[in-house]
Structures are given as C-alpha cells and as structure tokens.
C-alpha positions in Angstrom: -2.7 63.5 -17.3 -4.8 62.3 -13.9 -6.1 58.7 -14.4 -9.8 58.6 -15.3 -11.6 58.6 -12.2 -15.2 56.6 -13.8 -12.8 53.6 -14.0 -11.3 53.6 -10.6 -14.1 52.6 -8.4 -14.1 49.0 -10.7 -10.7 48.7 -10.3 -10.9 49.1 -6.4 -14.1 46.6 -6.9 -12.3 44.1 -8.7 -8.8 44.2 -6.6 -11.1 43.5 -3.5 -12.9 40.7 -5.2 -9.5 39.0 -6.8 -8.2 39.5 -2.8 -11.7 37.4 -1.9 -11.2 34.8 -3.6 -7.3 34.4 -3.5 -8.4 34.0 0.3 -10.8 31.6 -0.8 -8.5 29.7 -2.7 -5.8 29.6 -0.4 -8.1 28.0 2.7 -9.0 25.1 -0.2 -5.2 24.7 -0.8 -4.8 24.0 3.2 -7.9 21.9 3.2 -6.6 19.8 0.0 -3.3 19.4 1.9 -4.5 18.2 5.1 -6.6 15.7 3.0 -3.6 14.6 0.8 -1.9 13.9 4.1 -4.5 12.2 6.0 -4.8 10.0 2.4 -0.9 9.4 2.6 -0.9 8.3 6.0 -3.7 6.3 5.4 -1.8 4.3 2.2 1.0 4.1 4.5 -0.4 2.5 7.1 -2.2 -0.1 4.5 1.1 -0.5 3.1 3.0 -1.9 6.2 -0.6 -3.7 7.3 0.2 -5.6 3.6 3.7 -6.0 4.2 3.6 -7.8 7.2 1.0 -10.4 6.2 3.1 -11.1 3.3 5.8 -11.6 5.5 3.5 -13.6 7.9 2.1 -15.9 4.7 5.4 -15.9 3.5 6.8 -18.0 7.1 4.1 -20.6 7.9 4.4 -21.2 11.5 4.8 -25.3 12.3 1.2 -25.0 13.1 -0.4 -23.8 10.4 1.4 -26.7 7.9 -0.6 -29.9 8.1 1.8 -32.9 8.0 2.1 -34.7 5.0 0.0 -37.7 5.1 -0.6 -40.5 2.8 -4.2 -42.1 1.7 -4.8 -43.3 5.1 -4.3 -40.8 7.1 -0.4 -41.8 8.0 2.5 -39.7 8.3 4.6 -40.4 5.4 8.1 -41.4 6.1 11.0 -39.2 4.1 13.2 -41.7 3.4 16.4 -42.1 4.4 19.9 -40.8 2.4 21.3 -43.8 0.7 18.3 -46.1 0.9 17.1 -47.8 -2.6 14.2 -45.3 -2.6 16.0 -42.1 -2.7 18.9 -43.5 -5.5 15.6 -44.3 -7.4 14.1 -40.6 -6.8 16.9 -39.5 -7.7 17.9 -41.4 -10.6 14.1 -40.2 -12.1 15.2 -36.8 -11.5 12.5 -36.2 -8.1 13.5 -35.4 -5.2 
C-alpha cells in the first residue's frame, strides 16, 4: 500500500518547522550558556574580592588599631608579670 499522499505535504511542513525551531532553540541554549558563564565568572570574582577583605579585616595592620588609652587620653601601661596588679587580675579570673 503507497502512503497517502494528502498527508505528506504536512508532514514535510511540520519536519521543516520542528527543524526551525530546534535551530531556534539551540542558538538560546548557546546564548543561556555564555550568560551562565559570564554570571559564574562574575560570582567568582566577587567571591575572591570578599575573601580577601575578610582576610584584610581579619589582620588589622598596626595602623589601623588605636592604642589603648585611658580617660585622659594616656597610653595605658600593661603591667608587668609578677607585679601585685597582675596576681590580683589574675586571682579575679581577668587577664
């Protein structure tokens, strides 16, 4: 029996359109990918950009650390090992 020959010219129709818009398809595919990657690179670069200032926060530089002063305006003194101060820190439980 020889294929009906009324349905053929819709089946030709529809391969070509199904082949139109796989081509379709597959340019959105490479355009999605090339976005995806320009996105990754993007978070990776944001990544290390947050990594180092936590590593940059994370070591004060001497600079950036105000001394320790008392009420006015002084340096305080750490006392010494062994002097009555520390043995009484100590003894509290401070250090």
């Amino acid at each position: 029996m020889l294929p009906n020959t009324e349905e053929r010219p819709d089946l030709l129709a529809t391969i070509v359109s199904l082949a139109a818009q796989a081509t379709l398809l597959q340019a959105r595919i490479q355009t999605l990918r090339e976005e995806l990657a320009a996105v990754n690179a993007r978070t990776r670069a944001i990544s290390r950009s947050l990594h180092h200032m936590d590593a940059a926060t994370a070591r004060p530089s001497a600079e950036s650390v105000p001394e320790a002063v008392d009420g006015r305006g002084r340096r305080r003194r750490k006392p010494a090992e062994g002097s009555l101060r520390t043995h009484n820190r100590v003894a509290k439980g401070r250090r």
